[in-house]
C-alpha positions in Angstrom: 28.1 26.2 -9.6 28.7 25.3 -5.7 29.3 22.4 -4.5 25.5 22.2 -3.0 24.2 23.0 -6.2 26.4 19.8 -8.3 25.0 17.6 -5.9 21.4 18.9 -6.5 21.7 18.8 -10.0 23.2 14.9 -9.6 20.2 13.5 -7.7 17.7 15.3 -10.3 19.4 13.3 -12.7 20.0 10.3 -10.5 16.1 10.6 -10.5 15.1 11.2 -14.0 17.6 8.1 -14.9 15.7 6.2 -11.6 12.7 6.8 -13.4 13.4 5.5 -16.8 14.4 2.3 -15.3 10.6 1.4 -14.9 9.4 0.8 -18.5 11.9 -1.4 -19.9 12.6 -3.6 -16.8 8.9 -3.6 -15.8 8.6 -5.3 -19.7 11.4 -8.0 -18.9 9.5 -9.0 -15.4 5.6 -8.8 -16.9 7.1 -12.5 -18.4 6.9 -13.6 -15.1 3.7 -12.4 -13.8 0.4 -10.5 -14.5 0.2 -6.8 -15.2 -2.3 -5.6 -12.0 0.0 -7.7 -9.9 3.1 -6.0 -10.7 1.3 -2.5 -10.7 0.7 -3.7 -7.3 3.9 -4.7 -6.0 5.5 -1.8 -7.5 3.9 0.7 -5.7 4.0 -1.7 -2.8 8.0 -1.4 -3.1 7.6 2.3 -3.2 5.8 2.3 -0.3 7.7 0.2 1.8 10.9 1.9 0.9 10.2 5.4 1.4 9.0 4.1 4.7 12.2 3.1 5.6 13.7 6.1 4.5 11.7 8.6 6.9 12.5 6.5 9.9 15.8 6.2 8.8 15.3 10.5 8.9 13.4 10.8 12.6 16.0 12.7 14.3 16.7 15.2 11.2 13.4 15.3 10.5 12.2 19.2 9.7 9.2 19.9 10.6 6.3 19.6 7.9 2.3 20.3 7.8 0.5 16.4 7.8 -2.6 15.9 5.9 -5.8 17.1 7.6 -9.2 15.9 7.1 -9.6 18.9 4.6 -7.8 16.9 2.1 -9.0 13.9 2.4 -10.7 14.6 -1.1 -7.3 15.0 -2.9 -5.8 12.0 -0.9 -8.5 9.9 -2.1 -8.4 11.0 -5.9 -4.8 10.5 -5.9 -4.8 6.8 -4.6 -7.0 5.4 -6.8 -5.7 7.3 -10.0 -2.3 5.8 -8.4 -4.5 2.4 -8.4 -6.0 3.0 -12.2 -2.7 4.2 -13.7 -0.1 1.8 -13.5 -2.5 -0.8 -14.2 -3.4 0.7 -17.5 0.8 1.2 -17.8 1.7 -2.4 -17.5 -0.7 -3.8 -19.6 0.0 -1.7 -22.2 3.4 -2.3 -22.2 2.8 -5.9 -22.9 1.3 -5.0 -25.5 4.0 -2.5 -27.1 7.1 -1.9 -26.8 9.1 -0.2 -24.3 10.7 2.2 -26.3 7.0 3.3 -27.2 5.7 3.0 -24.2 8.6 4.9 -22.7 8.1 8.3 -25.1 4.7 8.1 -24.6 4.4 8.8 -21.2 5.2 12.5 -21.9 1.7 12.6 -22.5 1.5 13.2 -18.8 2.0 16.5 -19.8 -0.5 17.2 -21.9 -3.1 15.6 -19.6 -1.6 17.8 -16.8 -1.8 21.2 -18.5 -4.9 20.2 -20.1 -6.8 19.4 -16.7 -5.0 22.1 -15.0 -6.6 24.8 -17.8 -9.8 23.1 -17.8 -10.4 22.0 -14.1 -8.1 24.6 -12.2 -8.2 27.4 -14.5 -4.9 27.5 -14.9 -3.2 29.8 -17.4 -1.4 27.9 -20.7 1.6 30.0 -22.4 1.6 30.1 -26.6 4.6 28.4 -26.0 3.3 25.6 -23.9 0.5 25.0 -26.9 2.5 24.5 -29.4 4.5 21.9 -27.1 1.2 20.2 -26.3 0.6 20.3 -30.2 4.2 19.0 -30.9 3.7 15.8 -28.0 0.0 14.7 -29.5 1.3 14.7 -32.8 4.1 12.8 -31.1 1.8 10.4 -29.6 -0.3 9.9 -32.7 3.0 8.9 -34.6 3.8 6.4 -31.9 0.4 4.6 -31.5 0.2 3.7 -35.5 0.7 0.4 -35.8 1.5 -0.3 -39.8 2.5 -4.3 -39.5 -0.6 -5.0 -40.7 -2.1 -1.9 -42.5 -2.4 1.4 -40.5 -4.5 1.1 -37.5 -3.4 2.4 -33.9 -2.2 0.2 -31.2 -4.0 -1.3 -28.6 -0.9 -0.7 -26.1 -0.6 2.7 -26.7 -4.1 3.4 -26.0 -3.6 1.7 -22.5 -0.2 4.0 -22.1 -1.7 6.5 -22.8 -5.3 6.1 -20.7 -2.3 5.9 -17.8 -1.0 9.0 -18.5 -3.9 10.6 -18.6 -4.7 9.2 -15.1 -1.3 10.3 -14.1 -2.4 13.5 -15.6 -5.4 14.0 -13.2 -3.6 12.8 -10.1 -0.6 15.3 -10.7 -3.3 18.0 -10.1 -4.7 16.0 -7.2 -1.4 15.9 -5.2 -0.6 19.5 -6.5 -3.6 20.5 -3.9 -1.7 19.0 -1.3 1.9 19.5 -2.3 2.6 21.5 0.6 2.3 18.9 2.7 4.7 15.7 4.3 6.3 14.5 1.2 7.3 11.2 2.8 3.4 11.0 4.5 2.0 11.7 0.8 4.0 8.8 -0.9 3.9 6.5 1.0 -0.1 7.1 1.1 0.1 6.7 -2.5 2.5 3.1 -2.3 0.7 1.5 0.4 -2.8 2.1 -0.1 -2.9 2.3 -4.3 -0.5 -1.1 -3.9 -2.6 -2.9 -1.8 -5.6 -1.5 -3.8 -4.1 -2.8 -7.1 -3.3 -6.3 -5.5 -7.0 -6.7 -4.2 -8.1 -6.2 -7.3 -5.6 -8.6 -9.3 -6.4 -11.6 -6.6 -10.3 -10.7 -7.2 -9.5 -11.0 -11.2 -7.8 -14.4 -10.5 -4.1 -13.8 -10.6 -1.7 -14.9 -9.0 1.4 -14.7 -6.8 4.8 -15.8 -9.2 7.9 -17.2 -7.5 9.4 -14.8 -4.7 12.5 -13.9 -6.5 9.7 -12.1 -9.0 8.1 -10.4 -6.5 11.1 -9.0 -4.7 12.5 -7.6 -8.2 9.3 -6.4 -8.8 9.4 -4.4 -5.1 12.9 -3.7 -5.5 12.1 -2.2 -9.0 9.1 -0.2 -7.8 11.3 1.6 -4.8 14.1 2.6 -7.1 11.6 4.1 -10.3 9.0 5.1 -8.0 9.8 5.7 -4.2 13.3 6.6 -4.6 13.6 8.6 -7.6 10.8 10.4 -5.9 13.0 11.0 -2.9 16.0 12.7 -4.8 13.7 14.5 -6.8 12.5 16.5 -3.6 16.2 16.2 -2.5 17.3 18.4 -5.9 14.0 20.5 -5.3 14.7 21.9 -2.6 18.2 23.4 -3.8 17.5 23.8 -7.5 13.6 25.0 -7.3 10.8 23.3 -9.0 11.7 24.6 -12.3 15.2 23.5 -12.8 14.7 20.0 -11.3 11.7 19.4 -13.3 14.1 20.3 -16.6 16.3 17.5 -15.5 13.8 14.9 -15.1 12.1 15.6 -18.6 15.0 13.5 -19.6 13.3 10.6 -18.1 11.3 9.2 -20.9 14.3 9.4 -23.5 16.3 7.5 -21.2 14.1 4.9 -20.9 13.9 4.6 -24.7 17.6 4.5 -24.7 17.7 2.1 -22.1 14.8 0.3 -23.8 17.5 -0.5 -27.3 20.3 -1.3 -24.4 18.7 -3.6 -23.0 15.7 -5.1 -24.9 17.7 -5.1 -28.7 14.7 -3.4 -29.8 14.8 -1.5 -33.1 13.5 2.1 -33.9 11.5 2.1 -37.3 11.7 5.5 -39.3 8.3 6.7 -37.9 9.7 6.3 -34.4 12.8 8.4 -35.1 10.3 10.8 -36.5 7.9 10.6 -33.2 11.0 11.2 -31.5 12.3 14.1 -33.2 8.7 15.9 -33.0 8.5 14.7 -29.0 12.1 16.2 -28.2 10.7 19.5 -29.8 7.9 19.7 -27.7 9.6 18.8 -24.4 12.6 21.6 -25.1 9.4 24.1 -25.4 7.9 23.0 -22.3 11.4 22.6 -20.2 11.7 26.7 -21.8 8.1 27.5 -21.0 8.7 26.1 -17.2 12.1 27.8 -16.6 10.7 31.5 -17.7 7.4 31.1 -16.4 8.7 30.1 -13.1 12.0 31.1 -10.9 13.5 32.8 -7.8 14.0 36.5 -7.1 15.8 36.8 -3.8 15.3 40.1 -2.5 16.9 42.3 0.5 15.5 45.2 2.1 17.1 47.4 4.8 14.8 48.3 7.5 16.0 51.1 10.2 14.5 51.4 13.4 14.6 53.4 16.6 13.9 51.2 19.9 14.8 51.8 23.8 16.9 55.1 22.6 19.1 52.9 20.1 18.6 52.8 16.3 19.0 49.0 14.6 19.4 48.8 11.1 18.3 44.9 10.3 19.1 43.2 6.6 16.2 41.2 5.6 16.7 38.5 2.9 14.2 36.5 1.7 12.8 34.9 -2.1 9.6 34.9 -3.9 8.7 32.5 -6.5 7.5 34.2 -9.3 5.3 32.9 -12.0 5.5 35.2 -15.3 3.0 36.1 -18.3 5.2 36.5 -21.1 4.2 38.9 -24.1 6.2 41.0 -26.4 4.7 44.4 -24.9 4.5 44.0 -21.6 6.5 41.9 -18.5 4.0 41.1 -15.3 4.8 39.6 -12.4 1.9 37.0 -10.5 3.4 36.8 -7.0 2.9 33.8 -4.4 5.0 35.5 -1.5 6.5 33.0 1.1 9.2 34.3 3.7 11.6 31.0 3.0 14.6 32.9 4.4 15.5 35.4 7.0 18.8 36.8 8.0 18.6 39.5 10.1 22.2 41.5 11.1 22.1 44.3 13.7 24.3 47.4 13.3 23.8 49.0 16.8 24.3 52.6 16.4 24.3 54.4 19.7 
């Protein structure tokens, strides 16, 4: 592995670890102020911190499609299921507990893949069913609530209902996804923030000490805005695939975190939940890096022009997306030129 390629694979982690940090710290501040308000300020944070980060970037900035009227459709969608979401999040983690919380939000996949098939007409692998079978069952385990006789928790519910939002907004900003990064997020910080924090001061809440609201900020730039950042940092060397493996680490990290920090204490159902959860997100991390990788190609192309014949070594990739089956191997092609060497051997 190069040098290049360590570092990649460090911020992927960096971000899935990032990530994690939002459930169980998000449960320690939600004792200091109400759960719209810190959805609020956490996207808010995200916002604001990402903006700091592109002009920090001006003069190394590459240069990048912006948003169009065309997608103003998408954009919309995604802020206010960026509104919805992390509303629903936070107050259902004051109603469970992290560690809960923090496994259920694999969900998200199952709402993606699920809207994706049914919405987008996206094709789901065998493999990638039996995950989604493996992560519902999962869920199911996680939202019983046997305290008090078996019934299913009014948290997980709400954790759930975000991930499903979540779910539907992944396949709103997939639409757009090859446009700014950095104009996209902090689209989705600044306007879903503000929109949440309307609607908290409308439901009567209000502002907690400053030292609150700055951790909450602070909070929302590092698990939102900046593990967002490093994830399209590791991206870009390591492909959509292998980055996306690293970061389904995220929601077992924040479980782990989650008995770290808040003492709490698994029950034999959760250890259960979590061995049937693991199972299903090892399918889907092998469903994603088959389906999806990098064939870097080079063709040799001689020509004759003014008398002199050029031989030019063109070397570009194609992302490949791949139908699996045990007869047959076919390739679905989305061709983009992403790089091009060309040496001349002049050959009089």
């Amino acid at each position: 592995m190069n040098k290049h390629n360590v570092k990649a694979t460090v911020f992927a982690v960096m971000a899935a670890v990032f990530y994690a940090l939002n459930v169980p710290f998000s449960k320690i501040l939600l004792s200091h102020m109400e759960p719209t308000l810190m959805a609020g300020l956490l996207y808010l944070g995200a916002g604001t911190g990402i903006g700091v980060l592109s002009l920090l970037r001006m003069n190394n900035r590459k240069k990048t499609e912006r948003l169009t009227k065309k997608d103003l459709p998408y954009v919309i969608g995604m802020i206010v299921l960026d509104i919805a979401a992390p509303i629903l999040l936070m107050s259902g983690i004051t109603e469970s507990t992290s560690s809960g919380a923090s496994l259920l939000g694999n969900f998200e996949i199952v709402a993606t893949s699920l809207i994706a098939l049914l919405v987008f007409k996206e094709a789901v692998s065998k493999r990638l069913w039996i995950a989604i079978l493996c992560i519902t069952a999962a869920s199911t385990m996680l939202s019983l609530n046997m305290e008090e006789g078996i019934h299913f928790s009014s948290g997980s519910f709400l954790v759930l209902a975000a991930t499903l939002c979540w779910g539907l907004e992944n396949n709103c900003t997939r639409q757009i996804s090859s446009k700014s990064t950095y104009e996209i997020v902090m689209l989705k910080g600044f306007f879903s923030g503000i929109g949440s924090l309307i609607i908290a001061f409308i439901s009567g809440e209000r502002l907690s000490e400053i030292k609150w609201i700055l951790a909450a900020m602070t909070l929302g730039f590092v698990a939102y805005g900046l593990s967002i950042f490093l994830y399209v940092r590791a991206q870009n060397t390591l492909g959509a695939a292998r980055t996306s493996a690293y970061y389904a680490a995220a929601p077992f990290a924040g479980a782990g975190l989650s008995f770290l920090i808040l003492g709490e204490k698994p029950t034999p159902l959760y250890f259960a939940a979590f061995a049937v959860m693991l199972t299903g997100t090892i399918l889907v991390i092998k469903d994603t890096l088959i389906r999806t990788h990098t064939h870097v190609h080079e063709h040799i192309v001689t020509h004759t022009h003014d008398g002199t014949t050029h031989t030019h070594i063109i070397r570009h990739t194609h992302p490949h997306n791949h139908i699996m089956s045990e007869k047959n191997h076919r390739h679905h092609h989305s061709e983009q030129k992403l790089l091009s060497e060309l040496k001349d051997a002049h050959n009089a």
